[in-house]
PyMOL Python script that loads the backbone (N, CA, C, O; Angstrom):
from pymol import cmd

cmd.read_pdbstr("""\
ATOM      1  N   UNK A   1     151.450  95.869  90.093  1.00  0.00           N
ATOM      2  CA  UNK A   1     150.310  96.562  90.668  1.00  0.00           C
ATOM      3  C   UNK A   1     149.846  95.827  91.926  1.00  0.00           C
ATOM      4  O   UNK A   1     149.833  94.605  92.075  1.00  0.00           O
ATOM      5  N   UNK A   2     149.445  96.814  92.864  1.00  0.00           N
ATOM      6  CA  UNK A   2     148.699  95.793  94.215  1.00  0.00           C
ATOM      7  C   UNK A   2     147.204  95.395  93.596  1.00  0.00           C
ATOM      8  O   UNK A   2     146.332  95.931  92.912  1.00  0.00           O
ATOM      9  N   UNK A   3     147.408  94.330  94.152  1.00  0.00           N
ATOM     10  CA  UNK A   3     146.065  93.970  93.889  1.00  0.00           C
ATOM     11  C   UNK A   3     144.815  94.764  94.838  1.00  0.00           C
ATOM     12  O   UNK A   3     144.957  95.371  95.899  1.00  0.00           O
ATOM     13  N   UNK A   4     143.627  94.531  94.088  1.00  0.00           N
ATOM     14  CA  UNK A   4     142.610  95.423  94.690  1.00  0.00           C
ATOM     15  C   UNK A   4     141.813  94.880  95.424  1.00  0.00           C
ATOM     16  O   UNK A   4     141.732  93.654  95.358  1.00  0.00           O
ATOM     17  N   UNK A   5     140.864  95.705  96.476  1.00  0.00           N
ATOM     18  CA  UNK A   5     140.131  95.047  97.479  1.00  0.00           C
ATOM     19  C   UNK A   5     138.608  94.605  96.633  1.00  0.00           C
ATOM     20  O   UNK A   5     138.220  94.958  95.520  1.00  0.00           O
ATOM     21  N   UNK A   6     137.909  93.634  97.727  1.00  0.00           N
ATOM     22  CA  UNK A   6     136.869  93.380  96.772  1.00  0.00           C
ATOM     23  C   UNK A   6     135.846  94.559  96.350  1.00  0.00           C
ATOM     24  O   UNK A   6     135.316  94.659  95.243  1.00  0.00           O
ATOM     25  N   UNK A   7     135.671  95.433  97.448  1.00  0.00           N
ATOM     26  CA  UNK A   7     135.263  97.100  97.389  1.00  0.00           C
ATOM     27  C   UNK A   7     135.815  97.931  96.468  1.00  0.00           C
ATOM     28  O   UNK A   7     135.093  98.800  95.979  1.00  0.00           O
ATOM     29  N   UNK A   8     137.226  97.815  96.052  1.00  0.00           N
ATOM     30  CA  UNK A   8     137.558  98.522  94.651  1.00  0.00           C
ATOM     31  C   UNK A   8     137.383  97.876  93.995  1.00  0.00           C
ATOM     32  O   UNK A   8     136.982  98.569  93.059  1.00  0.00           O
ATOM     33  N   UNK A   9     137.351  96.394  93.523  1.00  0.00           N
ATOM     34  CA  UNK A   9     136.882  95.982  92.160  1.00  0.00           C
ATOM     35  C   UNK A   9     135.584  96.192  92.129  1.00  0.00           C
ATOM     36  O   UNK A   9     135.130  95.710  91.091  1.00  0.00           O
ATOM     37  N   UNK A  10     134.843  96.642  92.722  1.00  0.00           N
ATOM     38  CA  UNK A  10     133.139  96.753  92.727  1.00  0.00           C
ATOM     39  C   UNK A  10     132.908  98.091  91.986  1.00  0.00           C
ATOM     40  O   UNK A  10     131.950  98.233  91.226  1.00  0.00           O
ATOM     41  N   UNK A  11     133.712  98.962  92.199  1.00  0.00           N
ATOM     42  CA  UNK A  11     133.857 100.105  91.995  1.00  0.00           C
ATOM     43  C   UNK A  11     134.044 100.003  90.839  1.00  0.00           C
ATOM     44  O   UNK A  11     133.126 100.128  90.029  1.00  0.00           O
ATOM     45  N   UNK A  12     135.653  99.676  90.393  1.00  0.00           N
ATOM     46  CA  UNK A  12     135.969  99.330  89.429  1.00  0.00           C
ATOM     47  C   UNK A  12     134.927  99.393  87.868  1.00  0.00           C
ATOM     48  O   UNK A  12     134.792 100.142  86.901  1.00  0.00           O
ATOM     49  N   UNK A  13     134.375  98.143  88.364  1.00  0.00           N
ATOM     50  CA  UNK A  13     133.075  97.682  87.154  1.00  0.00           C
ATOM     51  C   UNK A  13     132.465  98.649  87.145  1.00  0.00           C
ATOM     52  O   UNK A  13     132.247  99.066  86.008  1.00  0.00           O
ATOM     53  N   UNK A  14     132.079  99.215  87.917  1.00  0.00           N
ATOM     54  CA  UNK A  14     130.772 100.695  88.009  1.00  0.00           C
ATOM     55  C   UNK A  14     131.519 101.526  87.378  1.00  0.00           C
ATOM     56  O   UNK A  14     130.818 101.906  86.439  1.00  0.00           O
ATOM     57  N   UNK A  15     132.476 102.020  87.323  1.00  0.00           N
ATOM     58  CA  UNK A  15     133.335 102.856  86.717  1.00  0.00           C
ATOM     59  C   UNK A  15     132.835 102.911  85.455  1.00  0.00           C
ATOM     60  O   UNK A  15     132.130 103.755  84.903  1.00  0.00           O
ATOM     61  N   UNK A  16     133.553 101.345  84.884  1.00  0.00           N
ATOM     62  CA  UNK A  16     133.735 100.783  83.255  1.00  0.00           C
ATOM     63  C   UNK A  16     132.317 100.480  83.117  1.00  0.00           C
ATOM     64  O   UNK A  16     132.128  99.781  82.121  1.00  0.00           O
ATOM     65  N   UNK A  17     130.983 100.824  83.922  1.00  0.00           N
ATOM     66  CA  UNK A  17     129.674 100.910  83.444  1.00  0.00           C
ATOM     67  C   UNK A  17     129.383 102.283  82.993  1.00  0.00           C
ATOM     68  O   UNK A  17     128.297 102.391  82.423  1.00  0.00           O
ATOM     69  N   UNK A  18     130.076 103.348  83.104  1.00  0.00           N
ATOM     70  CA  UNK A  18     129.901 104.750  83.036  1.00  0.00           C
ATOM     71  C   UNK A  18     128.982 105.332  84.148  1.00  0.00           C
ATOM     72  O   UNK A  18     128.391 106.358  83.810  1.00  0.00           O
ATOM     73  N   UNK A  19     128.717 104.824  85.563  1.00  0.00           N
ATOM     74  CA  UNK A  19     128.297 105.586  86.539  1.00  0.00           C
ATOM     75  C   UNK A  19     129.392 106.482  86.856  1.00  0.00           C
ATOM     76  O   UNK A  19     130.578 106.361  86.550  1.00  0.00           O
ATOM     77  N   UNK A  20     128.607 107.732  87.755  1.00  0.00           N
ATOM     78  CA  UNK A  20     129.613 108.932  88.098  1.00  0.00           C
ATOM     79  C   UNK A  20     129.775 108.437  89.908  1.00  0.00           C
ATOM     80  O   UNK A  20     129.287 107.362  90.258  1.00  0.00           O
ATOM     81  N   UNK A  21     130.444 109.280  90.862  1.00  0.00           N
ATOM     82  CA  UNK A  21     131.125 108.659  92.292  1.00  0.00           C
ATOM     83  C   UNK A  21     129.306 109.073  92.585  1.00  0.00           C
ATOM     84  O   UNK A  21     128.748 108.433  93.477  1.00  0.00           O
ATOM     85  N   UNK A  22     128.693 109.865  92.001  1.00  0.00           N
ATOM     86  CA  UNK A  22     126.935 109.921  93.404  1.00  0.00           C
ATOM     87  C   UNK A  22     126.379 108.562  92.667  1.00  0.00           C
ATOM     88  O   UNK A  22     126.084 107.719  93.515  1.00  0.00           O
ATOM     89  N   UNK A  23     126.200 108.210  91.595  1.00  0.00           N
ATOM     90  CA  UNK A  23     125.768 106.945  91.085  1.00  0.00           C
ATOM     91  C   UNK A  23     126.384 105.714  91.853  1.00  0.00           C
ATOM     92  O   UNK A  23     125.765 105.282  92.826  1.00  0.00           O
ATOM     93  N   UNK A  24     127.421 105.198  91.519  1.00  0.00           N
ATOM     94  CA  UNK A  24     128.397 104.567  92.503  1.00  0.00           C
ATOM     95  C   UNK A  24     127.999 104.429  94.130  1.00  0.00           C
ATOM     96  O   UNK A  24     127.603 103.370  94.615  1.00  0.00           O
ATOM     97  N   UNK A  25     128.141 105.471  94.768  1.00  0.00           N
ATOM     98  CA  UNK A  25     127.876 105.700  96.178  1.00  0.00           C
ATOM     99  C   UNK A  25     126.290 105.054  96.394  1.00  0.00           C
ATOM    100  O   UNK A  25     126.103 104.589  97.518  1.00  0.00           O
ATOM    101  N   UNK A  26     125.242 104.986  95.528  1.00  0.00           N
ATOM    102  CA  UNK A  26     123.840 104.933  95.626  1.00  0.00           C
ATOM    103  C   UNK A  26     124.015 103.750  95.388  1.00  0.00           C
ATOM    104  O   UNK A  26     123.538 103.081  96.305  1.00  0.00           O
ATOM    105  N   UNK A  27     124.599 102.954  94.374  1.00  0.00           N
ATOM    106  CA  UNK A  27     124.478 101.250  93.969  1.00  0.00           C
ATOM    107  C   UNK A  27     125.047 100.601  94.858  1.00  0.00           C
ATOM    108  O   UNK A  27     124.530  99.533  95.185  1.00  0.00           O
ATOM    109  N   UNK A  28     126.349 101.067  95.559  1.00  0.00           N
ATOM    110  CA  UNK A  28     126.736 100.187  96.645  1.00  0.00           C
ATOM    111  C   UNK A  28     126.500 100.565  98.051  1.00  0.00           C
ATOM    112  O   UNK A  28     127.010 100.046  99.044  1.00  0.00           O
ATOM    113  N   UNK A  29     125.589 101.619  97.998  1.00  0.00           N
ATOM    114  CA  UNK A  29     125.081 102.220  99.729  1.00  0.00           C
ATOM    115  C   UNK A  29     125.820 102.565 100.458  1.00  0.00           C
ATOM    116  O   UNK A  29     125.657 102.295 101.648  1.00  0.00           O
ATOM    117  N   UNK A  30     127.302 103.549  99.870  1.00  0.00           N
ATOM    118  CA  UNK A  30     128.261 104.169 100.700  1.00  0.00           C
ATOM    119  C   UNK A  30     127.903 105.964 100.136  1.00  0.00           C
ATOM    120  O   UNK A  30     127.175 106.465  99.279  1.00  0.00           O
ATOM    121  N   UNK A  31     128.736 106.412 101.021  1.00  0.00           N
ATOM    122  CA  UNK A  31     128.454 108.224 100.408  1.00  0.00           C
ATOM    123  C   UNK A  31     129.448 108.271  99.379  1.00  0.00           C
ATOM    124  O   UNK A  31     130.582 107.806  99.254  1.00  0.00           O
ATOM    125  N   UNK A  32     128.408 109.225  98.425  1.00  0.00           N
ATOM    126  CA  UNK A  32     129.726 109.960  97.382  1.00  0.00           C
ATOM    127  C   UNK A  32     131.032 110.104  97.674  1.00  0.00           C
ATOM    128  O   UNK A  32     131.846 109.611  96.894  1.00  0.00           O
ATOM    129  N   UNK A  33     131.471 110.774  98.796  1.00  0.00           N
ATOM    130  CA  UNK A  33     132.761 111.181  99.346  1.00  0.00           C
ATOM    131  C   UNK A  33     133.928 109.194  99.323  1.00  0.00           C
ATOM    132  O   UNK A  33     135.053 108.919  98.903  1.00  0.00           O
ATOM    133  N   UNK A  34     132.990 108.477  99.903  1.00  0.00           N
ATOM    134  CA  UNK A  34     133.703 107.677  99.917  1.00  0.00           C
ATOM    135  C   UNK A  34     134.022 106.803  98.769  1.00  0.00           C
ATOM    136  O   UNK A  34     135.103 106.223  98.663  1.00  0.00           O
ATOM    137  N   UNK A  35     132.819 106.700  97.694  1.00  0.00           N
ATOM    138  CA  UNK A  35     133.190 106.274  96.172  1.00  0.00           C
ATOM    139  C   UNK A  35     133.992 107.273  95.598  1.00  0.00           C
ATOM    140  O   UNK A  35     134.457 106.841  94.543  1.00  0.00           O
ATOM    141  N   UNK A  36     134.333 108.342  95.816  1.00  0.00           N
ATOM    142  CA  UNK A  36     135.233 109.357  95.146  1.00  0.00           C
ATOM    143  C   UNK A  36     136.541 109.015  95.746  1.00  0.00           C
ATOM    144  O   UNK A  36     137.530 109.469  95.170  1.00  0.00           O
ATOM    145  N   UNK A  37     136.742 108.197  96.945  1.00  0.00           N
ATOM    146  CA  UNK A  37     138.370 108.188  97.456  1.00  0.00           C
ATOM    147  C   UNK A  37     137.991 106.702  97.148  1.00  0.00           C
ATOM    148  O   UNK A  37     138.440 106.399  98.254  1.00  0.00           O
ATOM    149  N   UNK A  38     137.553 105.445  96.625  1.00  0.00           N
ATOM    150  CA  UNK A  38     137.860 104.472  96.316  1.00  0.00           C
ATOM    151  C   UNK A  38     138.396 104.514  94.566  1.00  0.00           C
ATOM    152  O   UNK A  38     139.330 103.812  94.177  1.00  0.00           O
ATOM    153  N   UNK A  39     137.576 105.516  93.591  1.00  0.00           N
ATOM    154  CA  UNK A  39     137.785 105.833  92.684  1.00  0.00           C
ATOM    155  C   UNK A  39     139.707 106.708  92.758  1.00  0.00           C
ATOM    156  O   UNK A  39     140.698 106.231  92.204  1.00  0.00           O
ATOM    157  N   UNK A  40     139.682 107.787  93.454  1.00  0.00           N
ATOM    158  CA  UNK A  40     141.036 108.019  93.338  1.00  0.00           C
ATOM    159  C   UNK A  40     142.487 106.706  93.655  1.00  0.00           C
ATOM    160  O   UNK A  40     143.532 106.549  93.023  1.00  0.00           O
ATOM    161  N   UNK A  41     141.891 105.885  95.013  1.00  0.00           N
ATOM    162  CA  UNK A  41     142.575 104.745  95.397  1.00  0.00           C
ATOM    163  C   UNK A  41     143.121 103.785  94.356  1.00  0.00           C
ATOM    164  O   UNK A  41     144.197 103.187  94.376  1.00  0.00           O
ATOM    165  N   UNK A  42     141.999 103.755  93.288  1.00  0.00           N
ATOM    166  CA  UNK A  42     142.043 102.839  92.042  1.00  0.00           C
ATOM    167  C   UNK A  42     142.407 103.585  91.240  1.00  0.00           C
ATOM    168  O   UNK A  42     142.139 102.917  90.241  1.00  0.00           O
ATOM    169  N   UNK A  43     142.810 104.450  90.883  1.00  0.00           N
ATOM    170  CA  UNK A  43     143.665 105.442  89.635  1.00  0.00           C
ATOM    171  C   UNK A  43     144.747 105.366  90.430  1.00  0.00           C
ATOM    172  O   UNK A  43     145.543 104.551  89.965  1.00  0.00           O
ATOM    173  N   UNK A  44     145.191 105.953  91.612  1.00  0.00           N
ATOM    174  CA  UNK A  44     146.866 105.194  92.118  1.00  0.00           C
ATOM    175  C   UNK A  44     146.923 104.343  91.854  1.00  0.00           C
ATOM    176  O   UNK A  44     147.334 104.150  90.709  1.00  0.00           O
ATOM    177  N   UNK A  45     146.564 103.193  92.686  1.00  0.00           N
ATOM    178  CA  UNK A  45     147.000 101.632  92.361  1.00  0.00           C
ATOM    179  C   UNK A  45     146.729 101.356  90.783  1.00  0.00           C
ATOM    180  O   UNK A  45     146.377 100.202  90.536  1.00  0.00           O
ATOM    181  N   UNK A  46     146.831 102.182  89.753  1.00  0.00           N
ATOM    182  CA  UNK A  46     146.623 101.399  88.576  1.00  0.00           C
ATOM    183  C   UNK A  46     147.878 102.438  87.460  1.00  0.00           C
ATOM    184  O   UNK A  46     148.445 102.240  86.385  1.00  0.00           O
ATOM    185  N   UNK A  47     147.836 103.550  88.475  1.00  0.00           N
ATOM    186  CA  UNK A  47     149.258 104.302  87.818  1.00  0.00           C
ATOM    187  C   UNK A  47     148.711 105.373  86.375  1.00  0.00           C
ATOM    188  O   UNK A  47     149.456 105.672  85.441  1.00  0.00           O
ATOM    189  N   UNK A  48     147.054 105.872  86.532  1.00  0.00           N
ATOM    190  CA  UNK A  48     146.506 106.078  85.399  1.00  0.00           C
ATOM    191  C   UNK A  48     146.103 107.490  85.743  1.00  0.00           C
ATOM    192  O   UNK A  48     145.933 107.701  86.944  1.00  0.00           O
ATOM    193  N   UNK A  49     145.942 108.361  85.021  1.00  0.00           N
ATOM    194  CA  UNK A  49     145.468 109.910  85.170  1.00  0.00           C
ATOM    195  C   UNK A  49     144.162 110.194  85.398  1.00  0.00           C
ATOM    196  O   UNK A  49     143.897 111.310  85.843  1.00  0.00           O
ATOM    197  N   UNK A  50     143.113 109.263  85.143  1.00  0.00           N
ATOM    198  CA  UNK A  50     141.761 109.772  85.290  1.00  0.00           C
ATOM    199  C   UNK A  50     140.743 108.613  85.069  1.00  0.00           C
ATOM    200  O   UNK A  50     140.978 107.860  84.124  1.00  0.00           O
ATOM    201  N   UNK A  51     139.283 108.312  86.080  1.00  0.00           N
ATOM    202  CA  UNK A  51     139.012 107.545  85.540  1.00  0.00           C
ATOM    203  C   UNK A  51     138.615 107.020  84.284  1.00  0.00           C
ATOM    204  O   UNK A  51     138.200 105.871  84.434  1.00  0.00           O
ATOM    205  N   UNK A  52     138.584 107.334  83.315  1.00  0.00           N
ATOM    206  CA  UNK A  52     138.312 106.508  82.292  1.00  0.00           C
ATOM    207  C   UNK A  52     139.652 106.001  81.567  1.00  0.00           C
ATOM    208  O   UNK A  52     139.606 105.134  80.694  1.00  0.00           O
ATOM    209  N   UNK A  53     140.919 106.638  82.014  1.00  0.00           N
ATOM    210  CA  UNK A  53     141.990 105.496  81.681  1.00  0.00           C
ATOM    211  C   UNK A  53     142.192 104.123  82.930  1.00  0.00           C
ATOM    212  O   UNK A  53     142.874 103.104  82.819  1.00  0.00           O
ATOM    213  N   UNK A  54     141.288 104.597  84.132  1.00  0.00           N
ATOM    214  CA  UNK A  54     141.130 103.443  84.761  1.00  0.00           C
ATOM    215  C   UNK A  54     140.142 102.595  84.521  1.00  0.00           C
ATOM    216  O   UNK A  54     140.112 101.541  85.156  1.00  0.00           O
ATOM    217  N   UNK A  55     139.375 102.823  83.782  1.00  0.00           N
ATOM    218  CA  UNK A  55     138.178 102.133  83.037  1.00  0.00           C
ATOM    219  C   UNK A  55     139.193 101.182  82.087  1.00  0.00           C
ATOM    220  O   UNK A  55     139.451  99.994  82.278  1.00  0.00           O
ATOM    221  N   UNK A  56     139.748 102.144  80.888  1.00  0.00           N
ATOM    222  CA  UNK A  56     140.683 101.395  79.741  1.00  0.00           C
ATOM    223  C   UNK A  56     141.614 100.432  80.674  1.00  0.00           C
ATOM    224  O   UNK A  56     141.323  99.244  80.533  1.00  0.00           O
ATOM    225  N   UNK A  57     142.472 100.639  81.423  1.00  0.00           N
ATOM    226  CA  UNK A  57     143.476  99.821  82.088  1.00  0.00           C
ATOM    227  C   UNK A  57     142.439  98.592  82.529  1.00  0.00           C
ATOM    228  O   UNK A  57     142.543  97.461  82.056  1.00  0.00           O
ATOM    229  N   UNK A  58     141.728  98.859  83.211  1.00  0.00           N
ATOM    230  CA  UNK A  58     141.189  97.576  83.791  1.00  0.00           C
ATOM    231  C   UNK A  58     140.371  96.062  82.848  1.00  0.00           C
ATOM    232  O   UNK A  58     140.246  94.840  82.924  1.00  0.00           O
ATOM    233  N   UNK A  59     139.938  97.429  81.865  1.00  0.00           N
ATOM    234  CA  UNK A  59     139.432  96.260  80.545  1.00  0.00           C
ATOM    235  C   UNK A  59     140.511  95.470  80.107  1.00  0.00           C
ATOM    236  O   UNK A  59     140.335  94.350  79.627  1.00  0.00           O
ATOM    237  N   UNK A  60     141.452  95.910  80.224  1.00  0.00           N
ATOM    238  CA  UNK A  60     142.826  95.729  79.490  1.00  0.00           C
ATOM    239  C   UNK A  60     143.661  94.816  79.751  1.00  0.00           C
ATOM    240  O   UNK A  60     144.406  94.156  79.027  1.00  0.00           O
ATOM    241  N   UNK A  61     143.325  94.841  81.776  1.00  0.00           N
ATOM    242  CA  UNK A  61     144.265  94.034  82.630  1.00  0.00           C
ATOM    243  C   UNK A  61     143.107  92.847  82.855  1.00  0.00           C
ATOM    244  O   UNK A  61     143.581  91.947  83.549  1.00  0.00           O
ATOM    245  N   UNK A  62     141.934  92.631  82.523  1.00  0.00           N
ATOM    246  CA  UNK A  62     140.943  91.473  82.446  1.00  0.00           C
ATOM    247  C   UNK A  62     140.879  91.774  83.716  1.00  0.00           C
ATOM    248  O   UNK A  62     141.075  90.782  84.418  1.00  0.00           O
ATOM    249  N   UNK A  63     140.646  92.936  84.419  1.00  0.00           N
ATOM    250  CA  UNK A  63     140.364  93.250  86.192  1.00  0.00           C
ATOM    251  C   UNK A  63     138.520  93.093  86.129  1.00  0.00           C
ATOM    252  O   UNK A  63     137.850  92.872  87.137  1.00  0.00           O
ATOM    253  N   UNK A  64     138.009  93.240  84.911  1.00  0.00           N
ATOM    254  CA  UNK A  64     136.627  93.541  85.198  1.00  0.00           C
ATOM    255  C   UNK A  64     136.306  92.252  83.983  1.00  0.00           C
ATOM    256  O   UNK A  64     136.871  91.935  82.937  1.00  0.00           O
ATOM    257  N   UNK A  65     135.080  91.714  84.745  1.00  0.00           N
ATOM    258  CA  UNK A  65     134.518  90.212  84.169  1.00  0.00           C
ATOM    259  C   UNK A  65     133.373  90.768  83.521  1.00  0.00           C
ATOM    260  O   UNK A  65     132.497  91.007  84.352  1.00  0.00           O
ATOM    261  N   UNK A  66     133.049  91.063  82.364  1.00  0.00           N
ATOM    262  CA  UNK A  66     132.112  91.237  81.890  1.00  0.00           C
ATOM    263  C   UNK A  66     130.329  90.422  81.231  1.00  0.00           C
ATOM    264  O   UNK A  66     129.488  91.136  80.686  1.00  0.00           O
TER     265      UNK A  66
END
""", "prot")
cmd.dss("prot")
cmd.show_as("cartoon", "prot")
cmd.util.cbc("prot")
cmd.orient("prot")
């Protein structure tokens, strides 16, 4: 897997917090549109169908520090 930018692992965690991409976009002060293509960016780079198997993968791969 490529590793991720520090902007997708931010994401990342927000994900595996259960925020949606307008939640997301508001916590890190970017637009929806653009947490929705960091969210798709991170389901490619992780090879997974949807986010919440990118939620599971990342718990999985110790990507998110809890």
């Amino acid at each position: 897997m490529t590793s991720l930018t520090a902007r997708e692992s931010d994401v990342l965690r927000l994900i595996c917090d259960g925020l949606s991409n307008r939640e997301i976009g508001q916590t890190l002060h970017i637009a929806e549109t653009t947490a929705r293509d960091h969210v798709h960016s991170l389901i490619r780079k992780m090879n997974v169908r949807n986010r919440t198997s990118c939620a599971v993968e990342g718990i999985r791969r110790e990507l998110v520090s809890w």
